[in-house]
Structures are given as structure tokens and as C-alpha cells.
C-alpha positions in Angstrom: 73.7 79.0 77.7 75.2 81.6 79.0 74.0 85.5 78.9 76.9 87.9 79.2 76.0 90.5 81.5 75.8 93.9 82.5 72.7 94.4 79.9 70.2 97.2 78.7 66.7 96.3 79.0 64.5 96.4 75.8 60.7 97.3 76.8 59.8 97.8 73.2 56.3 100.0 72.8 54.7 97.8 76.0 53.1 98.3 79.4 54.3 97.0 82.8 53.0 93.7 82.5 54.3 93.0 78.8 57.7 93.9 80.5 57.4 91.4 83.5 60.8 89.5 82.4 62.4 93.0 82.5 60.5 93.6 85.8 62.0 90.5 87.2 65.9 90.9 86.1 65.4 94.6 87.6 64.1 93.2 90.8 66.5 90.3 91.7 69.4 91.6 89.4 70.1 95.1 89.8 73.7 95.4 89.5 73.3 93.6 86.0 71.0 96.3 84.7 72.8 99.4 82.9 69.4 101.0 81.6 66.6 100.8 79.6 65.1 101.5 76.3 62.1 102.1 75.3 59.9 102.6 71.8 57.6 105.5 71.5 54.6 104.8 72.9 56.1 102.6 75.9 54.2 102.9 79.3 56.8 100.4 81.0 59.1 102.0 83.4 62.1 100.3 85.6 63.2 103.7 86.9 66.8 103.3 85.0 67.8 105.4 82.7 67.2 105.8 79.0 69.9 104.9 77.2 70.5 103.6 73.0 72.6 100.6 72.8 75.3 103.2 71.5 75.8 104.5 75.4 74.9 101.4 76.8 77.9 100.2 75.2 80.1 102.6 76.1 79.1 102.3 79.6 79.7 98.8 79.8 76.8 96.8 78.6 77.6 93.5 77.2 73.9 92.4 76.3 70.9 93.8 74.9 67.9 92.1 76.3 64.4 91.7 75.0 62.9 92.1 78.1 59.1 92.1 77.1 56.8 89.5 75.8 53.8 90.2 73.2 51.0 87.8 72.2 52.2 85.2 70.1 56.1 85.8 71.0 57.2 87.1 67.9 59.6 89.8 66.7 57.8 92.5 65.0 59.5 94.5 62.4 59.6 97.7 64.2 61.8 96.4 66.8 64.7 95.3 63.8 65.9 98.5 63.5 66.7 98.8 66.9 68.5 95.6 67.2 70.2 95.7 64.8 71.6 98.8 65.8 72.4 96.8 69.3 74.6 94.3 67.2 76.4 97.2 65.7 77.3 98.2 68.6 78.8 95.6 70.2 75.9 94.0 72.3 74.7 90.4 71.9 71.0 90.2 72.2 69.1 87.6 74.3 65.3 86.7 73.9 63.1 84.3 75.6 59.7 84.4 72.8 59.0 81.4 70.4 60.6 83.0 67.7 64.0 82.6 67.3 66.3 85.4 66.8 68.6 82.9 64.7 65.9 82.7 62.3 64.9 86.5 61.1 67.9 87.0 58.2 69.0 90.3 59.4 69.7 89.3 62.5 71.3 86.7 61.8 73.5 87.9 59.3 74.6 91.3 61.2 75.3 89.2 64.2 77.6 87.0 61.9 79.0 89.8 60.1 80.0 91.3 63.9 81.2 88.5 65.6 77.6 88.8 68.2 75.8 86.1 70.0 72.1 85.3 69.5 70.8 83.8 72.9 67.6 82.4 72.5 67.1 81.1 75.7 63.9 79.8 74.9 64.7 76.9 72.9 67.6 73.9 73.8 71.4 74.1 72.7 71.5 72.0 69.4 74.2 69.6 70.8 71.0 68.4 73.2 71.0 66.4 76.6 71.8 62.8 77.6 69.3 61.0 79.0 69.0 60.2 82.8 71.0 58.2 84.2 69.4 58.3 88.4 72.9 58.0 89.3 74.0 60.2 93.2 76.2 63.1 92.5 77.8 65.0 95.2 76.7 68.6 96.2 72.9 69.6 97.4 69.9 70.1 96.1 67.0 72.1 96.7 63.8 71.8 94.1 60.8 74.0 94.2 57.1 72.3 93.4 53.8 73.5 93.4 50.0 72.7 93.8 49.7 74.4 90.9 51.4 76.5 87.6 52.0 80.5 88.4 52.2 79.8 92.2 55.9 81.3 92.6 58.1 78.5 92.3 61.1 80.9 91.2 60.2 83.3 93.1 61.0 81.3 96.2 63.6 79.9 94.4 65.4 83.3 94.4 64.4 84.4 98.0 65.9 81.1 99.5 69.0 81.4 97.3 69.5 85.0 98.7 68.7 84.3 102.1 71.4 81.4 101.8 73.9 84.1 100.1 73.2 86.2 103.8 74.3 83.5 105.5 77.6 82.8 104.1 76.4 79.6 102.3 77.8 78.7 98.6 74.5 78.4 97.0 73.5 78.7 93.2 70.0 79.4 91.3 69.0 77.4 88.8 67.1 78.3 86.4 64.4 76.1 84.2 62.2 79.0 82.6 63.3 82.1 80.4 62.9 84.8 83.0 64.7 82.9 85.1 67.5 82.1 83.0 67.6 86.0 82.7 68.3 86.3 86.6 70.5 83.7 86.7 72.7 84.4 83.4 72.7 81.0 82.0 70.3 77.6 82.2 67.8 75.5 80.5 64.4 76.2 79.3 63.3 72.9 80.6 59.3 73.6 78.9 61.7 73.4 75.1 63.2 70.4 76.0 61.9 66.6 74.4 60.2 64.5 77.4 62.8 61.5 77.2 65.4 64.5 78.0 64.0 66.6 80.9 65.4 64.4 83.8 68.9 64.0 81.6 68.6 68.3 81.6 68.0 68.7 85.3 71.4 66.4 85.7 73.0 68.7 83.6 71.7 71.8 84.9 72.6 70.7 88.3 75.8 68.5 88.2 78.6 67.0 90.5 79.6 70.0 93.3 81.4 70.9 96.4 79.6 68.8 99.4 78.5 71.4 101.3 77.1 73.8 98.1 73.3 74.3 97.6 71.7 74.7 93.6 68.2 75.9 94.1 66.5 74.6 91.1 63.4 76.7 90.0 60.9 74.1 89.7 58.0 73.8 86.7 53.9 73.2 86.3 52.8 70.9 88.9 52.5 66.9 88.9 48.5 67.5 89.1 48.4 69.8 86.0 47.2 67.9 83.5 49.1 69.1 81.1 52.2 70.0 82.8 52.6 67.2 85.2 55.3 65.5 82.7 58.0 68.3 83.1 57.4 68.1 87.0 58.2 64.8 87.0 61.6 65.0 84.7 62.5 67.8 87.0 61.9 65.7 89.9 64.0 62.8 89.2 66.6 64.7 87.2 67.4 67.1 89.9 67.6 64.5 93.0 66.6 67.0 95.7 67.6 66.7 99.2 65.2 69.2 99.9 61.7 70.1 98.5 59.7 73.2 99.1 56.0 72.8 98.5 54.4 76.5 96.9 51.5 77.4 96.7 48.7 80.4 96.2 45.3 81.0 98.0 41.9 81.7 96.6 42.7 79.4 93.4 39.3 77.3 93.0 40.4 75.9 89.7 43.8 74.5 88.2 45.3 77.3 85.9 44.5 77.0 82.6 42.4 73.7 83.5 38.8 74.4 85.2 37.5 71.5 84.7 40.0 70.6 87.6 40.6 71.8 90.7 44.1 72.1 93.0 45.0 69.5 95.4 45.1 69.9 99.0 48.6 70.7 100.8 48.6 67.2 102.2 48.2 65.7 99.0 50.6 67.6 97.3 53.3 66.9 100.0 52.4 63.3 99.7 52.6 62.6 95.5 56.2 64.8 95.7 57.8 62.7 98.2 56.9 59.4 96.8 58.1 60.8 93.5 61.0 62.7 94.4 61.8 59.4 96.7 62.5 57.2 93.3 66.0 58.9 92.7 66.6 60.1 96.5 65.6 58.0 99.3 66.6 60.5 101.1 64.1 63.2 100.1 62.4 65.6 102.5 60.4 68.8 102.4 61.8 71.5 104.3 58.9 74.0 103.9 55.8 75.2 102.4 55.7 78.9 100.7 52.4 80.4 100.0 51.2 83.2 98.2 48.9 85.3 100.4 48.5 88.3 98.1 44.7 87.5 97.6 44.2 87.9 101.8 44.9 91.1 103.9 47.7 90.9 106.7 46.0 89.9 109.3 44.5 87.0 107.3 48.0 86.2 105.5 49.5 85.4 108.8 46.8 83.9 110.3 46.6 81.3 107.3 50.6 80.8 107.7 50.4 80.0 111.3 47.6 77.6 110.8 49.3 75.7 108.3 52.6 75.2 109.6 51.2 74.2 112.9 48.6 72.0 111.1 51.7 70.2 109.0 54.7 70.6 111.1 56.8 72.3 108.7 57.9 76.0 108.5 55.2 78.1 106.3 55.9 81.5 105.1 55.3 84.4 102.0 58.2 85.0 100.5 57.2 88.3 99.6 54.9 89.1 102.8 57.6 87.5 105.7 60.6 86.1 103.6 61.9 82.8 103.7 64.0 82.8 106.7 62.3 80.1 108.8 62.5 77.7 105.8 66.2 78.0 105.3 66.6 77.9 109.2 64.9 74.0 109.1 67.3 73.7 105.8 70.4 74.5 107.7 69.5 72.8 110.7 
């Protein structure tokens, strides 16, 4: 799937936090973002301007982007209007929400009518994935894990993949969730996808390349989340990394979503991965260990960081508090 960009930004009637997928294509996508547009009553603002698919058209935009998800993921009728008025003039219109675009009539029918694309980037291709096969493929491979879900997997996906871009080296995102297919313009929703086919999708998603070029493969759940460990694991052995980096957050006592359990330590976590990740690479190693420190004040946050990587001999950073730059320095070493 691939989402043909520059795009204007749909915030609908929401807040900040409703608009976090716009949020995120704003931050590490700016060059792909022509404006925004809001509904009366919107709160949400990504300081660009305010423009009706109309303009954003004639400025350039190829996309119209629902950038904001409500409860339940559905498209409510006083958005239609709007969209269709996108389609009309000349934008396709992506979503990531459980309801398909491809399903409400209108939609479907204008965008047929126009010659426009409905990206639901939510839910699979029809055509499917094979299943996989294990087999070595050519290129490298970087895959994020965590101790946990919501730990800021892509996150540090993106930071490495821009820190790699600084240093000359041909590197690629790869993205496995919806805002992250967003940033990256294309992927798999890997969460959509039927077990027997996550591993065969991580192939696909990141085939046969150049010897020397780096995909950094957003990584999803954790294998000790109960109910997410499955898709780690098909991620795991699809994708064939090279290179693992371990995330994590502080002050979580409890497993998101899950408190009956609690998150494993850093030891075990770097442990269970490698043995897993060793199945389809041998070869398998972790080259870092990002944490999210926004729960501790600075001097804490580096304190915590210091202690860590000296504790487990591997580069430890925030991606957001000290960037990546020691991790990709072990990478590249």
C-alpha cells in the first residue's frame, strides 16, 4: 500500500490527543504536510495552515488524510460531507480506523465515479501474503522489540532511521502499524494480518536489497504480552534482523492493558528475543537498548541510562531526551 503524498491533514471536531496520527506525520514528515483542516469545534492544532481540499489541491496535495482516531474507529456522518468534497477534488483519502472507507456507499461510489483511491491502511491488501518461508535474503535488518506495548518501538524506529539518513547510509523505515504507515507512505498493518501470515508479511515488507542497505522495521506488542506476544514472534522470524534494539519505558508496574501481569526485566527480555530472533538468524544481536525516561526528571533520566548500559554492556539511550546516536554508532561499527 502505498499513500501518495504531499497530503492535507483531517483533525475532524477533536483534541490533540484524538489527532496523535496527524501529530506524528507532522513531526517526522513535514515536507509531506500541505495543511490542515479542521471541523468546527476542533481544539487540535499542527501550526499549518487551514486549508479545504479545494486549495489543498491546487497547491499540490495528492492525499487527504484522516488523521484523527475516535472511540470505536468509525466514520461519523458529519465528516462525509467533507470527504467527499476531498474526492471531488482530486485527493485520494487514507484512513487507518476499523471501518473501512471502501465500505460507506458514498465513498465508494464518488471515489469510483473520480478515478480516487481509498487507502485503508488498516486492513491487508486482498491479494494477501505468502507464508514464511525462513529463507536469507540479502540487505540488513534492523527490528525494534519491547518489554512491553506503547513503549516507543516506532518511535526509535524513526530516530535510528534518521540518524542513519545523517550519516550517508541507504536506510528505509518500515512500517507495521497505521501511523506508521502514514510516516513512511506505504506498509503493512501487521495487527490486520491472519497469524499463519505475519512472518510471510514481514518478508514481504522487508525483501531482497542492496548489501550494505538498512530497513528499520517498527516492531509490535511484546513476546510477554499476553495477548500480543503472537505478532512479536511473526515479526521476529519474518523480518530476520541482524540487529535488535530492546525499548523500553520506566515506572510501568503492570503490563499495558494486562495487570494481572507485570513487565519483565531488561535481562529477560534481551534473553527470550535473542533465542527467538536466533531461529531464522543465527546471526542475531542486539545493538542497544532505548528507554523512555519521560516519567523521571533529567538528572534521574541520565542517571538510569548510564546505569543500564554499564550494567548490560550495550549502548542505552532516550530517543527523545539524548537521541540515538550511540546505538547507531555500535550498529555501524
Amino acid at each position: 500500500m502505498r499513500i501518495p503524498y504531499p497530503a492535507l491533514l483531517f483533525l475532524g471536531a477533536g483534541d490533540d490527543l484524538a489527532a496523535k496520527t496527524a501529530h506524528g506525520i507532522r513531526h517526522w514528515r513535514p515536507d509531506w504536510c500541505l495543511g490542515q483542516l479542521r471541523l468546527p469545534g476542533a481544539t487540535a492544532e499542527l501550526r499549518l495552515p487551514d486549508l479545504t481540499p479545494a486549495a489543498a489541491a491546487r497547491l499540490g496535495a495528492k492525499s487527504l488524510i484522516i488523521g484523527v482516531a475516535n472511540p470505536g474507529g468509525f466514520v461519523p456522518d458529519e465528516w462525509l460531507p467533507t470527504l467527499v468534497a476531498a474526492l471531488e477534488a482530486g485527493l485520494d483519502i487514507a484512513a487507518g480506523l476499523h471501518d473501512r472507507l471502501s465500505d460507506i456507499p458514498v465513498l465508494r461510489s464518488t471515489a469510483q465515479r473520480l478515478g480516487r483511491a481509498l487507502h485503508d491502511v488498516r486492513h491487508p491488501p486482498a491479494s494477501g501474503f505468502p507464508v514464511g518461508n525462513g529463507c536469507k535474503r540479502p540487505g540488513k535488518r534492523l527490528l525494534t522489540v519491547g518489554t512491553d506495548c506503547s513503549v516507543g518501538k516506532m518511535f526509535t524506529s524513526l530516530a535510528l532511521e534518521r540518524e542513519l539518513h545523517r550519516r550517508g547510509v541507504h536506510a528505509d523505515f518500515r512500517a507495521t502499524g497505521q501511523t506508521g504507515i502514514f510516516i513512511a507512505g506505504g506498509g503493512v498493518s501487521v495487527d490486520a494480518v491472519v497469524s499463519d501470515f505475519v512472518a510471510g508479511a514481514a518478508e514481504t515488507l522487508s525483501p531482497a536489497n542492496e548489501v550494505e542497505h538498512w530497513d528499520l522495521i517498527e516492531g509490535q506488542g511484546s513476546l510477554f504480552h499476553p495477548a500480543y506476544a503472537g505478532v512479536t514472534m511473526g515479526l521476529i522470524h519474518g523480518s530476520q534482523p541482524d540487529a535488535l534494539v530492546l525499548c523500553h519505558a520506566t515506572g510501568r508496574a503492570r503490563m499495558d492493558d494486562c495487570p494481572d501481569y507485570e513487565p519483565p526485566s531488561l535481562e529477560e527480555a534481551l534473553d527470550l528475543n535473542l533465542r527467538v530472533a536466533r531461529r531464522t538468524n543465527p546471526n542475531a544481536q542486539f545493538v542497544g537498548i532505548a528507554i523512555n525516561t519521560s516519567a523521571l526528571d533529567k538528572n534521574a533520566a541520565h542517571a538510569l541510562l548510564a546505569d543500564t548500559q554499564e550494567r548490560l554492556q550495550l549502548p542505552c539511550c532516550d530517543p527523545v531526551r539524548t537521541g540515538v546516536a550511540n546505538i547507531v554508532d555500535h550498529l555501524l561499527r
